[in-house]
mmCIF file of the N, C-alpha and C atoms, coordinates in Angstrom:
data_MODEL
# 
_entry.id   MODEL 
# 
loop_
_atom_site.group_PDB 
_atom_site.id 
_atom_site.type_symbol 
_atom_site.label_atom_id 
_atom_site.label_alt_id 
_atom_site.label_comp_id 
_atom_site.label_asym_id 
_atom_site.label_entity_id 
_atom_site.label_seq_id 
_atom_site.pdbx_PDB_ins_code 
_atom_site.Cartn_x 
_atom_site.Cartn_y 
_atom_site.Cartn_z 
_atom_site.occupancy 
_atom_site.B_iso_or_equiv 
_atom_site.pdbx_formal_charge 
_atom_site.auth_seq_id 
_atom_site.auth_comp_id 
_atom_site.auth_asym_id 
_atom_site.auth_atom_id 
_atom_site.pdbx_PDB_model_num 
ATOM 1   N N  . UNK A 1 1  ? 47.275 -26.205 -20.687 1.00 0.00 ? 1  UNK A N  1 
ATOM 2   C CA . UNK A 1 1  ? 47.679 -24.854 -20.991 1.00 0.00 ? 1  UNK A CA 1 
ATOM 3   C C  . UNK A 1 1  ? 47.234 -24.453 -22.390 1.00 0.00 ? 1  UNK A C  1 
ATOM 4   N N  . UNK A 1 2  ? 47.656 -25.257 -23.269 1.00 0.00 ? 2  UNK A N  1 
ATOM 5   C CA . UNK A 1 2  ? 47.251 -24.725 -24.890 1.00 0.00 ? 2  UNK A CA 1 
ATOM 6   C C  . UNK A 1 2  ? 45.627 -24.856 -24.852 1.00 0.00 ? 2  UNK A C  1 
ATOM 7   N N  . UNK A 1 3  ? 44.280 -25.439 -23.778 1.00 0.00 ? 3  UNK A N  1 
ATOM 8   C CA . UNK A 1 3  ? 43.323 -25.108 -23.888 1.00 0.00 ? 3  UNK A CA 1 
ATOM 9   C C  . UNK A 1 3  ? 42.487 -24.350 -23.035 1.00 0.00 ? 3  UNK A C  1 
ATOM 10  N N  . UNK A 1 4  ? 43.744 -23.506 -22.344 1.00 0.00 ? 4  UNK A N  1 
ATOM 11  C CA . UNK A 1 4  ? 43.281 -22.795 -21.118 1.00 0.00 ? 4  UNK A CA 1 
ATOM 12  C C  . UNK A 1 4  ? 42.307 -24.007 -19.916 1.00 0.00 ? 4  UNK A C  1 
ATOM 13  N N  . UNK A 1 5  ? 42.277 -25.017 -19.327 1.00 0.00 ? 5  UNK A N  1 
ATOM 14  C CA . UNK A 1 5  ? 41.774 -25.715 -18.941 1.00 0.00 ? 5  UNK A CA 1 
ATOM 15  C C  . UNK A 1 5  ? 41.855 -25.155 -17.356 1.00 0.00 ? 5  UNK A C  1 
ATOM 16  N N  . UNK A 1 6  ? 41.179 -25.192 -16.417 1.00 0.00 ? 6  UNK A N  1 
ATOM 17  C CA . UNK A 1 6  ? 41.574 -24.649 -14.573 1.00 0.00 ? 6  UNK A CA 1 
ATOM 18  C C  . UNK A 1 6  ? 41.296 -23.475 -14.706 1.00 0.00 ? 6  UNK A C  1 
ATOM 19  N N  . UNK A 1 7  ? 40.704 -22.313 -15.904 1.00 0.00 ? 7  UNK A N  1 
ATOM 20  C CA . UNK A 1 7  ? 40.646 -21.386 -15.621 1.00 0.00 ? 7  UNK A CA 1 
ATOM 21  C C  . UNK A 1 7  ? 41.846 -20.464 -15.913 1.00 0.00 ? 7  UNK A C  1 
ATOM 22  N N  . UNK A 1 8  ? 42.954 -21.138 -16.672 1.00 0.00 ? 8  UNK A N  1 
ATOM 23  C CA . UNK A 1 8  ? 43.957 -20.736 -16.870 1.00 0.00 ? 8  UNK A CA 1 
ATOM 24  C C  . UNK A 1 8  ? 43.722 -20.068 -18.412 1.00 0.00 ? 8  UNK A C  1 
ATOM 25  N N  . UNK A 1 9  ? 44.404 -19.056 -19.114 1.00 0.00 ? 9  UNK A N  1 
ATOM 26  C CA . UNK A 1 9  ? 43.902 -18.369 -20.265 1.00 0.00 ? 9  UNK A CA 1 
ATOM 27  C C  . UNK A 1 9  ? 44.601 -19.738 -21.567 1.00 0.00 ? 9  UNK A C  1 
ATOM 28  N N  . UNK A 1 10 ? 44.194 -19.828 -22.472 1.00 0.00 ? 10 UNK A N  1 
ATOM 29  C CA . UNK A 1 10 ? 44.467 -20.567 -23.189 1.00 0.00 ? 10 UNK A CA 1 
ATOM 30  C C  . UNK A 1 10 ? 45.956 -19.944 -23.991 1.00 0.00 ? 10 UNK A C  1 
ATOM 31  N N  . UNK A 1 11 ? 46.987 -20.584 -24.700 1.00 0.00 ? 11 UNK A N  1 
ATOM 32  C CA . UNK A 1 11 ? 47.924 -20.442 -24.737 1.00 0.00 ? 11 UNK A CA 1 
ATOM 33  C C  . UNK A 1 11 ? 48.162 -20.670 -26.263 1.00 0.00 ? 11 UNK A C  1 
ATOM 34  N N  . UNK A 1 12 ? 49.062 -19.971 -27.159 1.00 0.00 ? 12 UNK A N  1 
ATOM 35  C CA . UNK A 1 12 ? 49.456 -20.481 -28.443 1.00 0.00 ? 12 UNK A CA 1 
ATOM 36  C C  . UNK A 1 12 ? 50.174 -21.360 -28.488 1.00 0.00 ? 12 UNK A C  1 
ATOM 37  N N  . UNK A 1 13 ? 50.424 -22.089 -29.592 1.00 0.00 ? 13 UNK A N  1 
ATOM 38  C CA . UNK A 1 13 ? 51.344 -22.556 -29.903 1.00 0.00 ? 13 UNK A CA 1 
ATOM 39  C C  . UNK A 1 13 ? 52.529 -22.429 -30.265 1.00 0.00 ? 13 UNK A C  1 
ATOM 40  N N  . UNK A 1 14 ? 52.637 -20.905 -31.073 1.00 0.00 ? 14 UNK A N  1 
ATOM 41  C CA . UNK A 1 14 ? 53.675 -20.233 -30.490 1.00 0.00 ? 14 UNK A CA 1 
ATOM 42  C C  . UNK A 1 14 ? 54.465 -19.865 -28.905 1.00 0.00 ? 14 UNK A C  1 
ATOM 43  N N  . UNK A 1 15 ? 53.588 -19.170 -28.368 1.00 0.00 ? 15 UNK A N  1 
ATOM 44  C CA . UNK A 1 15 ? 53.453 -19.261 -26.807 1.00 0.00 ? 15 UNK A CA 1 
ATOM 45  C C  . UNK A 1 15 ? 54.053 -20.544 -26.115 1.00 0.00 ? 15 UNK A C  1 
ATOM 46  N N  . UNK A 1 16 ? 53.563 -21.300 -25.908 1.00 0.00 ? 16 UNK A N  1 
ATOM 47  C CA . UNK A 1 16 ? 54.121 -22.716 -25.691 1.00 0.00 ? 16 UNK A CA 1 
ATOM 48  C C  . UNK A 1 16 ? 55.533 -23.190 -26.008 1.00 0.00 ? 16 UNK A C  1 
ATOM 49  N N  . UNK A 1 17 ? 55.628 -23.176 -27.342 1.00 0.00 ? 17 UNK A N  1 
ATOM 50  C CA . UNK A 1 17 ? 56.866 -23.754 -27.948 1.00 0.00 ? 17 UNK A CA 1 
ATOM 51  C C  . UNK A 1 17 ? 58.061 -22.070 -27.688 1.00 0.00 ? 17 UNK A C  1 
ATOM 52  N N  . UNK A 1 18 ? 58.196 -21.098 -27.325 1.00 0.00 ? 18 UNK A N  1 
ATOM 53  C CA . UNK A 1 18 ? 58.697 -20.231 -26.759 1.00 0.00 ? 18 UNK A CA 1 
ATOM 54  C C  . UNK A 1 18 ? 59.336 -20.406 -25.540 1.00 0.00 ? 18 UNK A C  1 
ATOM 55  N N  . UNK A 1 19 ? 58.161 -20.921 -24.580 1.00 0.00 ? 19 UNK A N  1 
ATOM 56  C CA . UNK A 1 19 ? 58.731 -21.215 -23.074 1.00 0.00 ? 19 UNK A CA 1 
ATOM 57  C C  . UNK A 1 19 ? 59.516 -22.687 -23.253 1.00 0.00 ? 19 UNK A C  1 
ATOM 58  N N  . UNK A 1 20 ? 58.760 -23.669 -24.004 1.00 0.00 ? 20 UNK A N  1 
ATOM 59  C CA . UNK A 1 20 ? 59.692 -25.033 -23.715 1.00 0.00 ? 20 UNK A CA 1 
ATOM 60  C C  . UNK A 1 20 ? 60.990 -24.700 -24.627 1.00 0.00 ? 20 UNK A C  1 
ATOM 61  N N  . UNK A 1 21 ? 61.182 -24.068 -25.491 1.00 0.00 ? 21 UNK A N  1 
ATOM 62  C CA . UNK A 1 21 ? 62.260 -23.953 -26.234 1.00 0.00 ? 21 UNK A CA 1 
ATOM 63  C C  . UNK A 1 21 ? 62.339 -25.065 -27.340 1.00 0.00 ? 21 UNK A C  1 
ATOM 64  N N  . UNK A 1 22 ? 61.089 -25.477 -28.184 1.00 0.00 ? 22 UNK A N  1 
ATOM 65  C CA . UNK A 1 22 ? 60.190 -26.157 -29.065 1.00 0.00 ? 22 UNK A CA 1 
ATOM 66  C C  . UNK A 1 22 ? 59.912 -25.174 -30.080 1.00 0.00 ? 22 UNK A C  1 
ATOM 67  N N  . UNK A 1 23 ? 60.167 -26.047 -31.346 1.00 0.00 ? 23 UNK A N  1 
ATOM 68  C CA . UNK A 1 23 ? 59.444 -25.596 -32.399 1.00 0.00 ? 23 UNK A CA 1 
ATOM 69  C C  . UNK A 1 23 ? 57.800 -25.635 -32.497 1.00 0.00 ? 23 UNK A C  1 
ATOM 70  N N  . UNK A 1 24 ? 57.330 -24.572 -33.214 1.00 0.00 ? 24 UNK A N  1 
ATOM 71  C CA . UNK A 1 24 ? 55.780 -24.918 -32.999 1.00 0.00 ? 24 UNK A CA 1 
ATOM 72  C C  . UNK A 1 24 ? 55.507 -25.696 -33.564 1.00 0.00 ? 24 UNK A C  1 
ATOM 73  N N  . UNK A 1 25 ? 55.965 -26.297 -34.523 1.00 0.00 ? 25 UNK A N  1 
ATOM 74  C CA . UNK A 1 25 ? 55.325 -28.237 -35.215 1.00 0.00 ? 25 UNK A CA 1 
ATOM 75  C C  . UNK A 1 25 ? 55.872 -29.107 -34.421 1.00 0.00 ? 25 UNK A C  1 
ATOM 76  N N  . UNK A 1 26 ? 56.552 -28.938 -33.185 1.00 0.00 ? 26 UNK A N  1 
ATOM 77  C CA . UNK A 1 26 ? 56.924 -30.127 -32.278 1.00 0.00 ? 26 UNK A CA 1 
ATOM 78  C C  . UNK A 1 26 ? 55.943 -30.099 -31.456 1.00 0.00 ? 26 UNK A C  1 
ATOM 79  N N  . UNK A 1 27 ? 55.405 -28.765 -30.410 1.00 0.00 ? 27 UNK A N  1 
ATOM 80  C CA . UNK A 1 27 ? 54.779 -28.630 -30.115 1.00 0.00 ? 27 UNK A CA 1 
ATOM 81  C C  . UNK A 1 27 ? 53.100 -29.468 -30.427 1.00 0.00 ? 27 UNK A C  1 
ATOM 82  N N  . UNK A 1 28 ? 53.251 -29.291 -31.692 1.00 0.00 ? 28 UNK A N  1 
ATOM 83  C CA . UNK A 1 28 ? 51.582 -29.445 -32.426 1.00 0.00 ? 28 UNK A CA 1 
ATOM 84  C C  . UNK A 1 28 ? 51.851 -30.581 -32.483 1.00 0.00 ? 28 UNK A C  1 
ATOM 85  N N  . UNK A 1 29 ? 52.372 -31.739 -32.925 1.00 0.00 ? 29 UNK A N  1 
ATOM 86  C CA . UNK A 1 29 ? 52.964 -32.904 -32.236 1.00 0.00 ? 29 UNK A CA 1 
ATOM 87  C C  . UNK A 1 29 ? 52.653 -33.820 -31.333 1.00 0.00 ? 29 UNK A C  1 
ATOM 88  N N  . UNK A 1 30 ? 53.329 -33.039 -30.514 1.00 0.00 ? 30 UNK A N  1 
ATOM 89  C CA . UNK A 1 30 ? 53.221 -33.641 -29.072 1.00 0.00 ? 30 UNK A CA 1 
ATOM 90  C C  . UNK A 1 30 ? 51.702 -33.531 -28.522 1.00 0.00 ? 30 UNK A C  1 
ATOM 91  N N  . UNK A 1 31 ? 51.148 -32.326 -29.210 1.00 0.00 ? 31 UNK A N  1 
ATOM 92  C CA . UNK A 1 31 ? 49.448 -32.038 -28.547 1.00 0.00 ? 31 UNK A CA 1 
ATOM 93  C C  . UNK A 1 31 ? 48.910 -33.012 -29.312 1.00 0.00 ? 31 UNK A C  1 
ATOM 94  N N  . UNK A 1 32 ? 48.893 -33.692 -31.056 1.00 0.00 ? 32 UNK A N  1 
ATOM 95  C CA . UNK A 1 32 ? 48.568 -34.622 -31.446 1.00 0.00 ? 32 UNK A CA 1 
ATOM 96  C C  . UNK A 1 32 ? 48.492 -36.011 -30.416 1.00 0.00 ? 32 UNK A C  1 
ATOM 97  N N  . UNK A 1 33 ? 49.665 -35.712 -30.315 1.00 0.00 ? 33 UNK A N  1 
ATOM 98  C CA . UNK A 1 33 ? 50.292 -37.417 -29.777 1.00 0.00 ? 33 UNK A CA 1 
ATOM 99  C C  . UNK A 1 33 ? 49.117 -37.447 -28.484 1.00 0.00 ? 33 UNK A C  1 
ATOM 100 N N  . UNK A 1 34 ? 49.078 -36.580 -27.805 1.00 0.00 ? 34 UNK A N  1 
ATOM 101 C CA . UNK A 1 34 ? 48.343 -36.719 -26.312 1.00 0.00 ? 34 UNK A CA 1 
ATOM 102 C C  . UNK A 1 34 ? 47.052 -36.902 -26.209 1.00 0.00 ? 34 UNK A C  1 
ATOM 103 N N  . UNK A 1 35 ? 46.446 -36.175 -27.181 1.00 0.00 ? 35 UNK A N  1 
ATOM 104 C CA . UNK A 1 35 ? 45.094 -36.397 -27.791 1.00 0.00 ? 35 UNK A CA 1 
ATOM 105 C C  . UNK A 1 35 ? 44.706 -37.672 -28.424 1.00 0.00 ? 35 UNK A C  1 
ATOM 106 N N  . UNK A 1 36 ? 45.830 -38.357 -28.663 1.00 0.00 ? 36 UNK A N  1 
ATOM 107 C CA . UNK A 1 36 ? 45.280 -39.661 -29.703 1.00 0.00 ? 36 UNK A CA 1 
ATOM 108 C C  . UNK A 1 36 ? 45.224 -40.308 -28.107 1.00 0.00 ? 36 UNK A C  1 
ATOM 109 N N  . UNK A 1 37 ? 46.183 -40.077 -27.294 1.00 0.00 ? 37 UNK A N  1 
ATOM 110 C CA . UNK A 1 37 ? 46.235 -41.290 -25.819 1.00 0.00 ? 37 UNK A CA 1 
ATOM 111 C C  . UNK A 1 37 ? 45.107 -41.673 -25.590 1.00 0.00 ? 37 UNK A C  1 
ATOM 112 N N  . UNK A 1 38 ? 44.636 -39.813 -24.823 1.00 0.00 ? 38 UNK A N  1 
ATOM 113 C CA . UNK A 1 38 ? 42.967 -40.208 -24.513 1.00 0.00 ? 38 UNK A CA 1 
ATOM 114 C C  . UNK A 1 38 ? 42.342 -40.273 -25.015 1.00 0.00 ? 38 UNK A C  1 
ATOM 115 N N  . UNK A 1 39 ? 42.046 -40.135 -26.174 1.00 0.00 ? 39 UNK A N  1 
ATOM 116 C CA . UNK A 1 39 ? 40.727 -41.257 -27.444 1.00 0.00 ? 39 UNK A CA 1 
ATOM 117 C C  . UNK A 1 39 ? 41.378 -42.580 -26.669 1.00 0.00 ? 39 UNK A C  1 
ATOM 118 N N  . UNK A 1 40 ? 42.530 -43.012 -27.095 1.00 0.00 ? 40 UNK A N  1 
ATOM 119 C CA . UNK A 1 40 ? 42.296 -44.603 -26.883 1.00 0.00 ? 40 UNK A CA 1 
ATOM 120 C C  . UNK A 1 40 ? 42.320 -45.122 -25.518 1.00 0.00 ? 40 UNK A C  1 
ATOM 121 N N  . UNK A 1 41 ? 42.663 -44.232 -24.259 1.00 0.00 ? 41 UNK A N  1 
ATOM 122 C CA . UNK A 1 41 ? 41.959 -44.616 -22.914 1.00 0.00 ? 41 UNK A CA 1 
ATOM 123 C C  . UNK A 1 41 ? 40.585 -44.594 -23.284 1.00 0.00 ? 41 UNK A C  1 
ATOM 124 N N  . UNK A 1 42 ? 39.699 -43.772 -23.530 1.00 0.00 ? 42 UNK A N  1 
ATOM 125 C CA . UNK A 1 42 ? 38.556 -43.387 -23.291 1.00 0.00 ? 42 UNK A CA 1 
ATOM 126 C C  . UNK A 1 42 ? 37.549 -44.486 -24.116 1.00 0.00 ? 42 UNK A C  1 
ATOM 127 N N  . UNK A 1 43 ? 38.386 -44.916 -25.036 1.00 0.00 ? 43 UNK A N  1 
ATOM 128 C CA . UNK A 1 43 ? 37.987 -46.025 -26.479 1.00 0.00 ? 43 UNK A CA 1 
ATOM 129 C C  . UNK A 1 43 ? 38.108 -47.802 -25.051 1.00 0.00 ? 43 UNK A C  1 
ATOM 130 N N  . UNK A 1 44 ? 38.477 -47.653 -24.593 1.00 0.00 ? 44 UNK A N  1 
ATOM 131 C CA . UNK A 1 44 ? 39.258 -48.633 -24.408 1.00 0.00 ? 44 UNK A CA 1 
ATOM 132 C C  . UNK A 1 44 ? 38.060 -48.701 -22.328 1.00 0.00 ? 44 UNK A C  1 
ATOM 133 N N  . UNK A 1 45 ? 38.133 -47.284 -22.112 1.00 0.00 ? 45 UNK A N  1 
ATOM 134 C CA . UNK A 1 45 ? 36.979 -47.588 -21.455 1.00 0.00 ? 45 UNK A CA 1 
ATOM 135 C C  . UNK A 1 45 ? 37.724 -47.074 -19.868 1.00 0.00 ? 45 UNK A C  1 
ATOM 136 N N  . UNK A 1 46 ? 38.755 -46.407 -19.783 1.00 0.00 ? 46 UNK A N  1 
ATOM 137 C CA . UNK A 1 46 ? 39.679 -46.529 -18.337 1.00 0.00 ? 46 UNK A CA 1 
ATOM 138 C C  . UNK A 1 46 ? 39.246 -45.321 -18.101 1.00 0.00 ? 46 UNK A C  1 
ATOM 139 N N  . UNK A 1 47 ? 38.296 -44.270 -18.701 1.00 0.00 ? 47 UNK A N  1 
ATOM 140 C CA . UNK A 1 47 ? 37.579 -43.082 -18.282 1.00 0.00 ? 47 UNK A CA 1 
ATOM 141 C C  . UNK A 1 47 ? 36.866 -42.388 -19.133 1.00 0.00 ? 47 UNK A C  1 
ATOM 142 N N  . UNK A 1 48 ? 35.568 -41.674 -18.594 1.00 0.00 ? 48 UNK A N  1 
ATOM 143 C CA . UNK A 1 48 ? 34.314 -41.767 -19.302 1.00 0.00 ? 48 UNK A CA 1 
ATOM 144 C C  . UNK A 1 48 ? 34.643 -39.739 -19.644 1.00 0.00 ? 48 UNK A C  1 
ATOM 145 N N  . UNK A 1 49 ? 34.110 -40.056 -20.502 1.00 0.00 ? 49 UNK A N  1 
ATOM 146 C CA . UNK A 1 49 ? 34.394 -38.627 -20.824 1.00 0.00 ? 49 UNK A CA 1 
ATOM 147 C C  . UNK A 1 49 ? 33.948 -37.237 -20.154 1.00 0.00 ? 49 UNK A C  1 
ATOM 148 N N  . UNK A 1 50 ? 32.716 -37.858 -19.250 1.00 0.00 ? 50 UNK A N  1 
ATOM 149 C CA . UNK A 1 50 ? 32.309 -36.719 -18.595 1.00 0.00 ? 50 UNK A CA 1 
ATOM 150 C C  . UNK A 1 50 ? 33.142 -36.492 -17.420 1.00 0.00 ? 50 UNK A C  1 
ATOM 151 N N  . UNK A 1 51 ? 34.180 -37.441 -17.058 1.00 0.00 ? 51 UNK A N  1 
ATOM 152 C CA . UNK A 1 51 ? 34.843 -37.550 -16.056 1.00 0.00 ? 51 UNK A CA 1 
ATOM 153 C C  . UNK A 1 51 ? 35.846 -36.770 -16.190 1.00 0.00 ? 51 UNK A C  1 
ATOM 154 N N  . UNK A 1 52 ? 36.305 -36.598 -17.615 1.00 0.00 ? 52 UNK A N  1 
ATOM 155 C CA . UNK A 1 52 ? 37.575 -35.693 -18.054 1.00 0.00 ? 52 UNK A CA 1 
ATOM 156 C C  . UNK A 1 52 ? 36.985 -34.575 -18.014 1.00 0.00 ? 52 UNK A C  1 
ATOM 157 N N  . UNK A 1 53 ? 35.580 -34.075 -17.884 1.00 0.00 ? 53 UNK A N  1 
ATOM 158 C CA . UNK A 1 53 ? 35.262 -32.498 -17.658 1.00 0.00 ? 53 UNK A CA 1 
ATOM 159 C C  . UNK A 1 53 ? 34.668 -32.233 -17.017 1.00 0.00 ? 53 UNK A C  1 
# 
């Protein structure tokens, strides 16, 4: 959602942290945290990056 991904419009972070009922630095956060995952799947080799797009 926060990168519009499916064709879906991309979303703020404001936006976001509105509907979950999140601050927007929790928010930014949590998008950190998820982003470091897949570097280290992708580091690590359990999916190739062209596969994620």
């Amino acid at each position: 959602r926060r990168y519009g991904l499916g064709g879906a419009s991309a979303s703020t972070l404001e936006e976001i942290a509105f509907d979950l009922n999140l601050t927007r630095e929790r928010v930014r956060q949590i998008q950190i945290e998820a982003l470091d995952q897949l570097r280290r799947i992708i580091r690590r080799g359990g999916v190739s990056r062209d596969n994620l797009l």
